[in-house]
PDB file of N, CA, C and O in Angstrom, chain B, residues numbered from 101:
ATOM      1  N   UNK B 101      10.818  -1.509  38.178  1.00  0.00           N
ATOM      2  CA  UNK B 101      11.765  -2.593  38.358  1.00  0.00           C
ATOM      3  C   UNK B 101      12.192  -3.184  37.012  1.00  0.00           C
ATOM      4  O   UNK B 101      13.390  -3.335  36.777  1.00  0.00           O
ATOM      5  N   UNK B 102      11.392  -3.474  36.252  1.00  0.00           N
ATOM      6  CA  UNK B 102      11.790  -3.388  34.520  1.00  0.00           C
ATOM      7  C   UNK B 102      12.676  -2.758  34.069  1.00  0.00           C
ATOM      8  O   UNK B 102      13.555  -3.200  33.330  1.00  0.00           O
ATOM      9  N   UNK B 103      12.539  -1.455  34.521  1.00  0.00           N
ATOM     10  CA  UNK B 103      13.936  -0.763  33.694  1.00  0.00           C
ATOM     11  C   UNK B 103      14.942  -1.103  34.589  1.00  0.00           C
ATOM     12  O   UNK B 103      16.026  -1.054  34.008  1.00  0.00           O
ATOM     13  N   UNK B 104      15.032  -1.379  35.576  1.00  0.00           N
ATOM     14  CA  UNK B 104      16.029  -1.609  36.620  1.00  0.00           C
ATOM     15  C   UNK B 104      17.095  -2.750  35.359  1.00  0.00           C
ATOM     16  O   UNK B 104      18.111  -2.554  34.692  1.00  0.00           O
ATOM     17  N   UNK B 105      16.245  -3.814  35.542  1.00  0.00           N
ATOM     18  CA  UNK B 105      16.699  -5.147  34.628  1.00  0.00           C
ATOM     19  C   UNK B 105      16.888  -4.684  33.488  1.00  0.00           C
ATOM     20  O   UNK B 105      17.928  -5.202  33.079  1.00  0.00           O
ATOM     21  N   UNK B 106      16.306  -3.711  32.413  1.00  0.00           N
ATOM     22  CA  UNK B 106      17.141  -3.592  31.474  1.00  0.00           C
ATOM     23  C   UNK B 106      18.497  -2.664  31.866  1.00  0.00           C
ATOM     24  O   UNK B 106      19.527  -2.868  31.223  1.00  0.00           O
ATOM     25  N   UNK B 107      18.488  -2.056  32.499  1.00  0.00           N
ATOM     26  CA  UNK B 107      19.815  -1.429  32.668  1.00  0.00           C
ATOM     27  C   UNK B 107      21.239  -2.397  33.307  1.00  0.00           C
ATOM     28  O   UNK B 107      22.410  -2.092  33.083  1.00  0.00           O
ATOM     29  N   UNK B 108      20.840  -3.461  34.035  1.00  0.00           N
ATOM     30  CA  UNK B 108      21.303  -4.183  34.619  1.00  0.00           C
ATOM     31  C   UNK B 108      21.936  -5.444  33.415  1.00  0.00           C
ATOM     32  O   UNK B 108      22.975  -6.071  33.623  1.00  0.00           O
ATOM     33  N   UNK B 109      21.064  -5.623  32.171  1.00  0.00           N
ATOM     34  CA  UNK B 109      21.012  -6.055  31.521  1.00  0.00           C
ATOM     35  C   UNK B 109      22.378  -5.983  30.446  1.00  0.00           C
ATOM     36  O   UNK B 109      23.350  -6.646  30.085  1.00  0.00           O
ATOM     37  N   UNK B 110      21.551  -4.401  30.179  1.00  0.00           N
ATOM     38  CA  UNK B 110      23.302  -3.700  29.307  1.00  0.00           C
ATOM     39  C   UNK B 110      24.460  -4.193  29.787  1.00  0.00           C
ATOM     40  O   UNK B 110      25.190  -4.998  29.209  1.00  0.00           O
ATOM     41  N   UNK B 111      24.622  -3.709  30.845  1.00  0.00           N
ATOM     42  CA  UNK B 111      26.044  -3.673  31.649  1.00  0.00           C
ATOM     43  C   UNK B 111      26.748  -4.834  31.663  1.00  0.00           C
ATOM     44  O   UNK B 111      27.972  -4.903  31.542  1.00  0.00           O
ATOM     45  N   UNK B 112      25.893  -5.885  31.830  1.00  0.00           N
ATOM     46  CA  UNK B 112      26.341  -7.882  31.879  1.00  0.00           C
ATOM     47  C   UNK B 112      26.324  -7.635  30.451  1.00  0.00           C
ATOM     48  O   UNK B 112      27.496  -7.509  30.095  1.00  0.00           O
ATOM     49  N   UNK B 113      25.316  -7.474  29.199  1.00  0.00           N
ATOM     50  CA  UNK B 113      25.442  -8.349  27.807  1.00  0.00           C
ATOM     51  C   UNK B 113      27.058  -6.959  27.773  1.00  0.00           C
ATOM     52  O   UNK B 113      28.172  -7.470  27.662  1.00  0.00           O
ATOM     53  N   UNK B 114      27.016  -6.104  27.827  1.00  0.00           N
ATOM     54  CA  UNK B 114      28.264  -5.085  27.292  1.00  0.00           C
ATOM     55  C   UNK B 114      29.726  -5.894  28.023  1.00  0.00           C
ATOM     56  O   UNK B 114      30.698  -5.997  27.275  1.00  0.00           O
ATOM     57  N   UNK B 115      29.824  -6.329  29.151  1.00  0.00           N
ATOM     58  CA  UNK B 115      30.703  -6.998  29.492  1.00  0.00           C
ATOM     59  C   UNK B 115      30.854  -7.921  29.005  1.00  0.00           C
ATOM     60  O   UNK B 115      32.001  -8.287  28.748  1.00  0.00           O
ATOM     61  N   UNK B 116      29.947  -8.552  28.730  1.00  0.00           N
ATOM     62  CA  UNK B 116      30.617 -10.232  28.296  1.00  0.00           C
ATOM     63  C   UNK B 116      30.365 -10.157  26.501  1.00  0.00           C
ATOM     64  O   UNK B 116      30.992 -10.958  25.807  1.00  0.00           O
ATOM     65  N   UNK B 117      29.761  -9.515  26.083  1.00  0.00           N
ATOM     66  CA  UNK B 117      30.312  -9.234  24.727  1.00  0.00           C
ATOM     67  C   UNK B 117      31.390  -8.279  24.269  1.00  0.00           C
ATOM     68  O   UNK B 117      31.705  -7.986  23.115  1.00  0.00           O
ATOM     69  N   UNK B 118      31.834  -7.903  25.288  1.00  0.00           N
ATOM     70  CA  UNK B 118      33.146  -6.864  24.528  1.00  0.00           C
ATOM     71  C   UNK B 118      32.838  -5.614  23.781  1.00  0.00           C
ATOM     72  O   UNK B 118      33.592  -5.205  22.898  1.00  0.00           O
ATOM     73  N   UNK B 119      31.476  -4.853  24.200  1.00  0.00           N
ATOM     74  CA  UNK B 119      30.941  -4.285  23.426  1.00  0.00           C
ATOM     75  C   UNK B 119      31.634  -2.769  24.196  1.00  0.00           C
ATOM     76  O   UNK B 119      31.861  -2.876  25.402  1.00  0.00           O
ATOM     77  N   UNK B 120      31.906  -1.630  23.641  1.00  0.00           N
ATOM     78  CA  UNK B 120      32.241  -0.498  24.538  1.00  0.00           C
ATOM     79  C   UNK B 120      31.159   0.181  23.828  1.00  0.00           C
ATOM     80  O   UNK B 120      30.785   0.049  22.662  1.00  0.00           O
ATOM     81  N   UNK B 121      30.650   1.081  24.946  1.00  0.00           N
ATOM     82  CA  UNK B 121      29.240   1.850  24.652  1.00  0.00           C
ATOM     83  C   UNK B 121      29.679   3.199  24.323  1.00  0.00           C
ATOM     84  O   UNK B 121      30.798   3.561  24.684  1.00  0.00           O
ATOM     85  N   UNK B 122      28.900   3.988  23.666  1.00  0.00           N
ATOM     86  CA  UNK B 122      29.218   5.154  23.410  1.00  0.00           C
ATOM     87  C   UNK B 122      29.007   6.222  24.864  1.00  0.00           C
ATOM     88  O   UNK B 122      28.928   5.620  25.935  1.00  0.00           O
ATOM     89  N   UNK B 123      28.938   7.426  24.894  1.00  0.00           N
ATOM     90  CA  UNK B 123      28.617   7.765  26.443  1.00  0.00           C
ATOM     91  C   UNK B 123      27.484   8.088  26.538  1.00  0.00           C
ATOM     92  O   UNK B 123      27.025   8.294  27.662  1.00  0.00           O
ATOM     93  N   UNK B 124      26.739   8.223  25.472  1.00  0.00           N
ATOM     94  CA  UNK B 124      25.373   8.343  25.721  1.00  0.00           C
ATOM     95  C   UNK B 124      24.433   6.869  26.022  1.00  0.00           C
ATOM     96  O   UNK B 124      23.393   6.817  26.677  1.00  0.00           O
ATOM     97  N   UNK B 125      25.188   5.629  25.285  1.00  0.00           N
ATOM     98  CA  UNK B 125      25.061   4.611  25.646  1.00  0.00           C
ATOM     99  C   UNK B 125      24.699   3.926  27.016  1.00  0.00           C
ATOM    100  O   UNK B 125      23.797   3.207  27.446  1.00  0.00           O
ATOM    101  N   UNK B 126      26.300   4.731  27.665  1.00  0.00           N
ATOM    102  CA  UNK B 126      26.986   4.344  28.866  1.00  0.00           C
ATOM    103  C   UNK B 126      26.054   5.116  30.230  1.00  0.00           C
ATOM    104  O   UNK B 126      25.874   4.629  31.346  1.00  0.00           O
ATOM    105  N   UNK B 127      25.489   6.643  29.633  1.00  0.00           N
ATOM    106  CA  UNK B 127      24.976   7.350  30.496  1.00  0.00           C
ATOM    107  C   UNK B 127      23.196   6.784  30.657  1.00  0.00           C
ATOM    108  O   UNK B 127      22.591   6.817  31.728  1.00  0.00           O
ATOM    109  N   UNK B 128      22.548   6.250  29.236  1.00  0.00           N
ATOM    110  CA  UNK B 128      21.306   5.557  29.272  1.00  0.00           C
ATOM    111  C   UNK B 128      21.708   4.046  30.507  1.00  0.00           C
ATOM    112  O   UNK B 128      20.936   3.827  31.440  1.00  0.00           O
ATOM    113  N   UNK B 129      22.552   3.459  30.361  1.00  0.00           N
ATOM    114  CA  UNK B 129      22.594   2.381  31.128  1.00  0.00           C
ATOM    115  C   UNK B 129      22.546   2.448  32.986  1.00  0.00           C
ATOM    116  O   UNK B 129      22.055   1.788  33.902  1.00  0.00           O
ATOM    117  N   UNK B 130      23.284   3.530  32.835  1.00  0.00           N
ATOM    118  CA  UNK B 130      23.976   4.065  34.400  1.00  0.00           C
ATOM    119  C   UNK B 130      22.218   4.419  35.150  1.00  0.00           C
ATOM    120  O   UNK B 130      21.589   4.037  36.136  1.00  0.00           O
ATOM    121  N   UNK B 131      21.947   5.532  33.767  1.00  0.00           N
ATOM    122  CA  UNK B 131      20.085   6.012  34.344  1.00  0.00           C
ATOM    123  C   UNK B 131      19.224   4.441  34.980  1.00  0.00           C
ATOM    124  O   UNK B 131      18.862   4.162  36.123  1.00  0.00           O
ATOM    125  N   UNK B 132      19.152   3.894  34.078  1.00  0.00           N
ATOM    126  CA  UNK B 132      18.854   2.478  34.096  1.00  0.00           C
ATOM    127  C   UNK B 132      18.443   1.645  35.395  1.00  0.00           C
ATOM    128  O   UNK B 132      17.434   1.279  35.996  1.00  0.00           O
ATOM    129  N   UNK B 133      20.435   1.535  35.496  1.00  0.00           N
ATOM    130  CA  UNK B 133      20.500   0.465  36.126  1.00  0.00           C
ATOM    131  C   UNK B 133      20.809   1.004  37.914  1.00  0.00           C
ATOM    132  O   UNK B 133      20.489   0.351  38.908  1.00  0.00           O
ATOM    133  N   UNK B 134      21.383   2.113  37.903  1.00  0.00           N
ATOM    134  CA  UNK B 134      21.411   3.012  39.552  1.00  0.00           C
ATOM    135  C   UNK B 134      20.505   4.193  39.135  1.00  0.00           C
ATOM    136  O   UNK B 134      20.123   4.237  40.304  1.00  0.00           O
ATOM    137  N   UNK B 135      19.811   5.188  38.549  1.00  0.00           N
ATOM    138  CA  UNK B 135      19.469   6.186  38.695  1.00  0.00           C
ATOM    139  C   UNK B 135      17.768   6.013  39.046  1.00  0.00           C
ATOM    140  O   UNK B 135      17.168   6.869  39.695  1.00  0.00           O
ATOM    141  N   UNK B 136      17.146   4.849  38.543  1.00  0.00           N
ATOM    142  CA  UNK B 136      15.762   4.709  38.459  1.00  0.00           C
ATOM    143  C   UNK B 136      15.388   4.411  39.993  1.00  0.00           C
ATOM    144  O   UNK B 136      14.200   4.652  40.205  1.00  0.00           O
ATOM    145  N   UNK B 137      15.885   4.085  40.787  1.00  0.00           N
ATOM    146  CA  UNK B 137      15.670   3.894  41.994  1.00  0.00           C
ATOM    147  C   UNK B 137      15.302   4.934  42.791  1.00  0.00           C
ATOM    148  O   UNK B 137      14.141   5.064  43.179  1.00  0.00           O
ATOM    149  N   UNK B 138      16.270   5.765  43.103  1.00  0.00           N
ATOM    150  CA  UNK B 138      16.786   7.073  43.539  1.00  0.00           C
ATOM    151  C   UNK B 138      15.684   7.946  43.122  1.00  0.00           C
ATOM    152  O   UNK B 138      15.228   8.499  44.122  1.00  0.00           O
ATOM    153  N   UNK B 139      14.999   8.333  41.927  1.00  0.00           N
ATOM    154  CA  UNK B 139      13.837   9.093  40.941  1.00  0.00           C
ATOM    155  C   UNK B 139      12.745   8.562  41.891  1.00  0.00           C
ATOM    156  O   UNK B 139      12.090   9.184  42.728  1.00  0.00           O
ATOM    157  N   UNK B 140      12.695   6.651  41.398  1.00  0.00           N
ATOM    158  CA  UNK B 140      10.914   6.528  42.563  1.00  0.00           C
ATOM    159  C   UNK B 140      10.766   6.709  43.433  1.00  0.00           C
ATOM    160  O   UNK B 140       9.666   7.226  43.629  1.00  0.00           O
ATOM    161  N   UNK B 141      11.579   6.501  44.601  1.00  0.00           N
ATOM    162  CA  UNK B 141      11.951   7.638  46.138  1.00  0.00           C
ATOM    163  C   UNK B 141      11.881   8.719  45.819  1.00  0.00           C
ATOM    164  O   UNK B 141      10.844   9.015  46.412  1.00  0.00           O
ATOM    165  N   UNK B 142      12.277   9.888  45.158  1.00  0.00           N
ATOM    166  CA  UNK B 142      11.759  11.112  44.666  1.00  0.00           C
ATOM    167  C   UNK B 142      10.639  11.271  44.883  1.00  0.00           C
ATOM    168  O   UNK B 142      10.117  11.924  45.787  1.00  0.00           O
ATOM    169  N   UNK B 143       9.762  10.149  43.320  1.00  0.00           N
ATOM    170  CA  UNK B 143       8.655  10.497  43.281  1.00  0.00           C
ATOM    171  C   UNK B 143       7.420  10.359  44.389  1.00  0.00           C
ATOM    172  O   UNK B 143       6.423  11.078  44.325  1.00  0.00           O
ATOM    173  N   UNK B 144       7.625   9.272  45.486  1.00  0.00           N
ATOM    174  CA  UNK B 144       6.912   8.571  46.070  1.00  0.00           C
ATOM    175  C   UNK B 144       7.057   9.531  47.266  1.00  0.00           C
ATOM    176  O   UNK B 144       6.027   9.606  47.935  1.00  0.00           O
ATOM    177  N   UNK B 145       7.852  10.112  47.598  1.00  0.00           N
ATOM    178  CA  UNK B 145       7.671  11.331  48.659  1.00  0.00           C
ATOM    179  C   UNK B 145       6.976  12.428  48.314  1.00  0.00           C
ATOM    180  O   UNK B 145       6.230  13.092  49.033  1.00  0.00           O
ATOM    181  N   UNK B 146       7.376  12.666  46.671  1.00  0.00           N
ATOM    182  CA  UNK B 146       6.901  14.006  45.821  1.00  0.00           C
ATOM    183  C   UNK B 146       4.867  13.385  46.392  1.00  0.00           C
ATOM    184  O   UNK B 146       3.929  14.017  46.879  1.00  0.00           O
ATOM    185  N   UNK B 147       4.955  12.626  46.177  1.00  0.00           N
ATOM    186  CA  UNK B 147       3.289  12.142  45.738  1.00  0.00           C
ATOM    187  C   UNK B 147       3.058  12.046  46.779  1.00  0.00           C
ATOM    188  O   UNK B 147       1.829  11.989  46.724  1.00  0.00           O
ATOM    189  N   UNK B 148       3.510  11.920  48.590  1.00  0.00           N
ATOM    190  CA  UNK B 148       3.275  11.702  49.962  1.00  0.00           C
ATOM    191  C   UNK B 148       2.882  13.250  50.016  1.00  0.00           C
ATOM    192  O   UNK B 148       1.708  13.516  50.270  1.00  0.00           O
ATOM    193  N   UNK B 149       3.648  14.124  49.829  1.00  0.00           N
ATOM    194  CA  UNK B 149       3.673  15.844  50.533  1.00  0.00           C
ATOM    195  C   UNK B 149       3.581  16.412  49.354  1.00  0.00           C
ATOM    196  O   UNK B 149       4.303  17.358  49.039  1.00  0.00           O
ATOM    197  N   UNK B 150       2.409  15.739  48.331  1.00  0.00           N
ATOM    198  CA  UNK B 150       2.015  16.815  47.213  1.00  0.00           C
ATOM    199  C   UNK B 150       2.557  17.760  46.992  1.00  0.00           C
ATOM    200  O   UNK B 150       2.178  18.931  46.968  1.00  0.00           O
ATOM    201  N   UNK B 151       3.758  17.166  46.761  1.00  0.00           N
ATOM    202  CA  UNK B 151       4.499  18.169  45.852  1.00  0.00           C
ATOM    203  C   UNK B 151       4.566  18.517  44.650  1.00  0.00           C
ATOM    204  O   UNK B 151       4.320  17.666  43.795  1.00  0.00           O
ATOM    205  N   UNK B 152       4.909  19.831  44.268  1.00  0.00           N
ATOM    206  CA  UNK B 152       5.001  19.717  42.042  1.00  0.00           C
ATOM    207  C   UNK B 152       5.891  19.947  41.902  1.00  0.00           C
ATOM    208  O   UNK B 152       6.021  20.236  40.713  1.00  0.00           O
ATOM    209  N   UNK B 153       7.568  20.110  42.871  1.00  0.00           N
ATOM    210  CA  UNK B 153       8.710  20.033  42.427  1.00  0.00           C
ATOM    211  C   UNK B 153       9.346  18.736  41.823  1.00  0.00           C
ATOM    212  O   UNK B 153       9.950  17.882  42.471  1.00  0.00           O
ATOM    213  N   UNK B 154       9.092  18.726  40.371  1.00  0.00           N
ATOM    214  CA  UNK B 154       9.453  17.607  39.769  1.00  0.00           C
ATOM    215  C   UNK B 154      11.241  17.375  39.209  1.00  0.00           C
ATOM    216  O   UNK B 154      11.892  16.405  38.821  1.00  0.00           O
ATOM    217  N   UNK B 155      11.524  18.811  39.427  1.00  0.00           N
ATOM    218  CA  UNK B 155      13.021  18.703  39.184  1.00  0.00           C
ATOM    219  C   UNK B 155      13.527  17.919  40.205  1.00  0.00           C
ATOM    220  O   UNK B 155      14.751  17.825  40.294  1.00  0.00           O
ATOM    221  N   UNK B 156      12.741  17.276  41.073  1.00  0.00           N
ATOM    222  CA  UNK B 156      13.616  16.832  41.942  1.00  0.00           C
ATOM    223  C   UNK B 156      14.118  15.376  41.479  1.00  0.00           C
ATOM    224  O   UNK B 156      15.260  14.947  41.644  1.00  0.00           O
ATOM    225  N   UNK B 157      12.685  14.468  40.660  1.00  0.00           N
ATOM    226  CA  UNK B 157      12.862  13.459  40.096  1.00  0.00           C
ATOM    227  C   UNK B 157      14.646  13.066  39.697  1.00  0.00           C
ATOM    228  O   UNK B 157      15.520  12.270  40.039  1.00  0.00           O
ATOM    229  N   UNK B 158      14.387  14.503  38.527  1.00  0.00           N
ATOM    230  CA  UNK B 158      15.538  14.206  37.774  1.00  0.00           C
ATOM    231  C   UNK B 158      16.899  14.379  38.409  1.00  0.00           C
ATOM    232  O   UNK B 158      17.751  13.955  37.627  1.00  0.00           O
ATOM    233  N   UNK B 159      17.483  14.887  39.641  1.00  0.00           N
ATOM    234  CA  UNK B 159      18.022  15.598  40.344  1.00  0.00           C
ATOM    235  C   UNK B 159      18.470  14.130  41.141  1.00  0.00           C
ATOM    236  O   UNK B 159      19.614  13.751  41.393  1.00  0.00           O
ATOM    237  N   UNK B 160      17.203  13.460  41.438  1.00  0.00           N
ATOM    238  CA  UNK B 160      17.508  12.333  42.213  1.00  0.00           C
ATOM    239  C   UNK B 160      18.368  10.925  41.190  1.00  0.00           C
ATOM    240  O   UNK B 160      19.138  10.015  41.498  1.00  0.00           O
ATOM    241  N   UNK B 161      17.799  11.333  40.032  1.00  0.00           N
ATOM    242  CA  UNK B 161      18.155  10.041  39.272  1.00  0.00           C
ATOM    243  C   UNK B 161      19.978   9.969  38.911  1.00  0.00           C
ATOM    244  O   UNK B 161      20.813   9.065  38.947  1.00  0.00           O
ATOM    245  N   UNK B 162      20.015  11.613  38.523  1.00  0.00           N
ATOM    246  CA  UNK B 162      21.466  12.239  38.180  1.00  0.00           C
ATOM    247  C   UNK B 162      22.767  11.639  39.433  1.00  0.00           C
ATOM    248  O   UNK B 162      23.934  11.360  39.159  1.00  0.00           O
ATOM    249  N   UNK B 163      22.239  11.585  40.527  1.00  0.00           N
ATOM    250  CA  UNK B 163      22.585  11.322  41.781  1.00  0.00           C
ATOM    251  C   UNK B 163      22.780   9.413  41.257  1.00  0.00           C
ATOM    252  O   UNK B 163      23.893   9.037  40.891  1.00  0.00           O
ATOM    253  N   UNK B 164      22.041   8.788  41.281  1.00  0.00           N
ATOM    254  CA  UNK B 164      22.318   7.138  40.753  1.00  0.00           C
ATOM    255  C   UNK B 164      23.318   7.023  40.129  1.00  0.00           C
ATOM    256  O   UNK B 164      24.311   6.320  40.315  1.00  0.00           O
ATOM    257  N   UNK B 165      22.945   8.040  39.027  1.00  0.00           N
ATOM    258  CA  UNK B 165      24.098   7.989  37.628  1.00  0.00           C
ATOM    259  C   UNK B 165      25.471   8.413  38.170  1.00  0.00           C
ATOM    260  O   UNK B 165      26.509   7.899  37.754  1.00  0.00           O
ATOM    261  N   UNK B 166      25.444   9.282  39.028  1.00  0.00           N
ATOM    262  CA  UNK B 166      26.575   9.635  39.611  1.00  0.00           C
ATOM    263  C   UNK B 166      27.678   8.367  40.336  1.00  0.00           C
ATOM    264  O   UNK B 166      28.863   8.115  40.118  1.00  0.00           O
ATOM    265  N   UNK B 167      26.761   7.813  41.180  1.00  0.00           N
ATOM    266  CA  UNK B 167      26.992   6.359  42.485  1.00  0.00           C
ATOM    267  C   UNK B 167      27.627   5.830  41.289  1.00  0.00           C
ATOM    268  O   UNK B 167      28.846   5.730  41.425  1.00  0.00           O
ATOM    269  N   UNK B 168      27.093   5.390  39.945  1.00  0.00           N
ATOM    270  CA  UNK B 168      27.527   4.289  39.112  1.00  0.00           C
ATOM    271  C   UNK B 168      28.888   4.786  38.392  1.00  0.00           C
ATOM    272  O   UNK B 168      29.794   3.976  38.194  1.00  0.00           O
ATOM    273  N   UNK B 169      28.980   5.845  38.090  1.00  0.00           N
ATOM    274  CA  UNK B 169      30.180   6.469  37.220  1.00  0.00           C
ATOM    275  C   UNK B 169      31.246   6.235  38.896  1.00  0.00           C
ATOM    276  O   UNK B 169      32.153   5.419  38.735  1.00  0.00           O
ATOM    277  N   UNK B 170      31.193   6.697  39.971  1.00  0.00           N
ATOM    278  CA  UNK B 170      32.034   6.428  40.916  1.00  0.00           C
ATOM    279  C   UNK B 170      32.901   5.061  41.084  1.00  0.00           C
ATOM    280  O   UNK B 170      34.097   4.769  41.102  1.00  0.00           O
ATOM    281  N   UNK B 171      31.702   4.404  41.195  1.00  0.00           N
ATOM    282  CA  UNK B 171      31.665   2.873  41.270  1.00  0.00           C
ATOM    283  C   UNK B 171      32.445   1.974  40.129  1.00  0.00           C
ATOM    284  O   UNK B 171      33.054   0.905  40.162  1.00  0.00           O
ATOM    285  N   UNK B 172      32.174   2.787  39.261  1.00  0.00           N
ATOM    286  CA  UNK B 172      33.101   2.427  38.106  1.00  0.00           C
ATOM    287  C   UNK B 172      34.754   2.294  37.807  1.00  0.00           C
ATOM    288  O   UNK B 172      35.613   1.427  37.654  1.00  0.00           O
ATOM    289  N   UNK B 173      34.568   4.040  37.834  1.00  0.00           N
ATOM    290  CA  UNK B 173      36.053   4.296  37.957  1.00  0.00           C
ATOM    291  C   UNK B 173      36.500   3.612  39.706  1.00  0.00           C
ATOM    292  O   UNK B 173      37.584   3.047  39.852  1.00  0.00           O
ATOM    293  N   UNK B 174      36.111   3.675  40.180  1.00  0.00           N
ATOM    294  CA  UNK B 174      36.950   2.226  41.642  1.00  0.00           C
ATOM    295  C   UNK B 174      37.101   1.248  40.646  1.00  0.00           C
ATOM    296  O   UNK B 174      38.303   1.244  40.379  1.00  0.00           O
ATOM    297  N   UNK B 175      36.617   0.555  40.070  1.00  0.00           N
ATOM    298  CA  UNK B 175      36.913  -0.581  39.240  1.00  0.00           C
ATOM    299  C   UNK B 175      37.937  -0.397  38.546  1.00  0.00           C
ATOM    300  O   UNK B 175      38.849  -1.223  38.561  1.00  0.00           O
ATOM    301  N   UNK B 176      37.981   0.563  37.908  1.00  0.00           N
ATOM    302  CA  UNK B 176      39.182   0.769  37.358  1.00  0.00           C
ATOM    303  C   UNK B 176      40.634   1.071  37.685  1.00  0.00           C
ATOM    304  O   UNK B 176      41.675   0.925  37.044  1.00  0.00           O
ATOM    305  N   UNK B 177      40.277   1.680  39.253  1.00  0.00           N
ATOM    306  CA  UNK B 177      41.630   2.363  39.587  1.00  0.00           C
ATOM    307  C   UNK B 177      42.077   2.098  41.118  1.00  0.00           C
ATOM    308  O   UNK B 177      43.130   2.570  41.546  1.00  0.00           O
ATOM    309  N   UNK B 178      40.950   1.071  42.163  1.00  0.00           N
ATOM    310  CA  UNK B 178      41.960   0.743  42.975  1.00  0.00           C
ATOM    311  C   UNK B 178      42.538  -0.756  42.755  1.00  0.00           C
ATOM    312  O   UNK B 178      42.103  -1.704  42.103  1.00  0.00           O
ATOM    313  N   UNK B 179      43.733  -0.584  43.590  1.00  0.00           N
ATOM    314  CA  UNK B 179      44.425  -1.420  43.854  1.00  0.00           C
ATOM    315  C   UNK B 179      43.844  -2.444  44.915  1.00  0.00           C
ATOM    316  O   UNK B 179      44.335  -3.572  44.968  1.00  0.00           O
ATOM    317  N   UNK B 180      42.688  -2.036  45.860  1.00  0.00           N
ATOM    318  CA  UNK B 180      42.479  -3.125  46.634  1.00  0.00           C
ATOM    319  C   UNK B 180      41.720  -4.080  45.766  1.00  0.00           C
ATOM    320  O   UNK B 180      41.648  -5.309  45.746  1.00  0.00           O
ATOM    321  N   UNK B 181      41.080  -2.951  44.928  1.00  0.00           N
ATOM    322  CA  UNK B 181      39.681  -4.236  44.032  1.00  0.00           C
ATOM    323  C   UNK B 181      40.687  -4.777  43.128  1.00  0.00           C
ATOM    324  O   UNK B 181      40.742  -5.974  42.848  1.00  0.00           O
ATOM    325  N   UNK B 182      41.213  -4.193  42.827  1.00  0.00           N
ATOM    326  CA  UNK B 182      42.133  -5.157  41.871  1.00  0.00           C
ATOM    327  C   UNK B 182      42.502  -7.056  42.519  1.00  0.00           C
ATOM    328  O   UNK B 182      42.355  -8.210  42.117  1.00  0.00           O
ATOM    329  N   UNK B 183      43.066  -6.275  43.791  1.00  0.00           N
ATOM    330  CA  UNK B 183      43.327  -7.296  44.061  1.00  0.00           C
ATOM    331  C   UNK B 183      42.633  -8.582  44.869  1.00  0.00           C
ATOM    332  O   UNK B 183      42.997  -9.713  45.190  1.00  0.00           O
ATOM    333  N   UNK B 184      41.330  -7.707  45.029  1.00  0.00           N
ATOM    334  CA  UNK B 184      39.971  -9.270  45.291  1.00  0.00           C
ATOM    335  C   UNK B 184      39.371  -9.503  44.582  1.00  0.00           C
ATOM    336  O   UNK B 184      38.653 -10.502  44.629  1.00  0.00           O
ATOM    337  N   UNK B 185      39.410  -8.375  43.244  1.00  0.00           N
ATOM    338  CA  UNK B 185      37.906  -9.071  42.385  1.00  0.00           C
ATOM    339  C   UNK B 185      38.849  -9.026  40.616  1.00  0.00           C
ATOM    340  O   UNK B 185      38.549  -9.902  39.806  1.00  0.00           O
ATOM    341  N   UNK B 186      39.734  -8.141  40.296  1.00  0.00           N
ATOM    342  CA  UNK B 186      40.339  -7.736  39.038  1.00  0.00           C
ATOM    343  C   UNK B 186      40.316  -6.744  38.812  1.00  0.00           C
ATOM    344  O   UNK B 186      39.949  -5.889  39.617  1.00  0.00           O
ATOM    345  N   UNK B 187      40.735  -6.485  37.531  1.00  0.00           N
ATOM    346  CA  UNK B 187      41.036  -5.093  37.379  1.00  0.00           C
ATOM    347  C   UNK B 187      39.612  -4.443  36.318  1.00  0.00           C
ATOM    348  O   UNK B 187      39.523  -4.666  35.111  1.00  0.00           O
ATOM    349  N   UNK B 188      38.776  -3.757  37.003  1.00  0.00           N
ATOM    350  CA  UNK B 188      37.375  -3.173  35.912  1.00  0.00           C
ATOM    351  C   UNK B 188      36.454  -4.611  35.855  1.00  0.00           C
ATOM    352  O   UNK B 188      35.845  -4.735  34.793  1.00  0.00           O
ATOM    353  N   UNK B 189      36.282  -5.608  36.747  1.00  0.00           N
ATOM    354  CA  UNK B 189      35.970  -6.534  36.892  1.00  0.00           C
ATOM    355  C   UNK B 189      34.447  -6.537  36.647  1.00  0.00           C
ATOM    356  O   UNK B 189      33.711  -7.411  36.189  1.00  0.00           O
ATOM    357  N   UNK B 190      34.083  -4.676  37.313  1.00  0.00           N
ATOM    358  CA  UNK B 190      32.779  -4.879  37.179  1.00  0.00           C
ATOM    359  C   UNK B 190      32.101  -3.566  36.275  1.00  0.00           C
ATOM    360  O   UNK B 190      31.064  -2.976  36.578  1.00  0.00           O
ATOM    361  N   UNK B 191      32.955  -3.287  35.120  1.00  0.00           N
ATOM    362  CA  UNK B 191      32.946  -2.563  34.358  1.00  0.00           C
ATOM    363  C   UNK B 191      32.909  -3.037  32.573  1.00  0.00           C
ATOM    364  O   UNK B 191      32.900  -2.166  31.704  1.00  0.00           O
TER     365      UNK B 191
END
């Protein structure tokens, strides 16, 4: 849950400082702040049905990172969010 908050962290101080991240930046934050979730469900099943497929971890986290890059570009490009919340409002 720690890293949760630092990833969550980036994203608010990068918004409200005007900061644009590099993409490795952008891709550490995304892991962060949606991908770490997605990984401990991974792992916590992996560790229920003793499993040693650990690619799945990463497989699951890639999947977060994914939700957040989606989620993003909506911010950027519809017109409905535009018009209840702004434009990249939450980007």
């Amino acid at each position: 849950m720690t890293i949760v908050h630092f990833g969550q962290n980036w994203d608010i101080s990068w918004h409200h400082g005007n900061h644009f991240p590099s993409v490795e930046e952008y891709l550490q934050m995304a892991a962060y702040k949606t991908g770490v979730l997605p990984r401990l469900v991974s792992k916590l099943v992996r560790a229920k049905l003793h499993s040693k497929m650990s690619f799945l971890d990463k497989f699951s986290e890639n999947i977060g990172v994914a939700f957040q890059i989606q989620d993003d570009i909506i911010a950027l490009t519809s017109e409905l969010y535009h018009k209840t919340r702004g434009i990249g409002e939450d980007i």
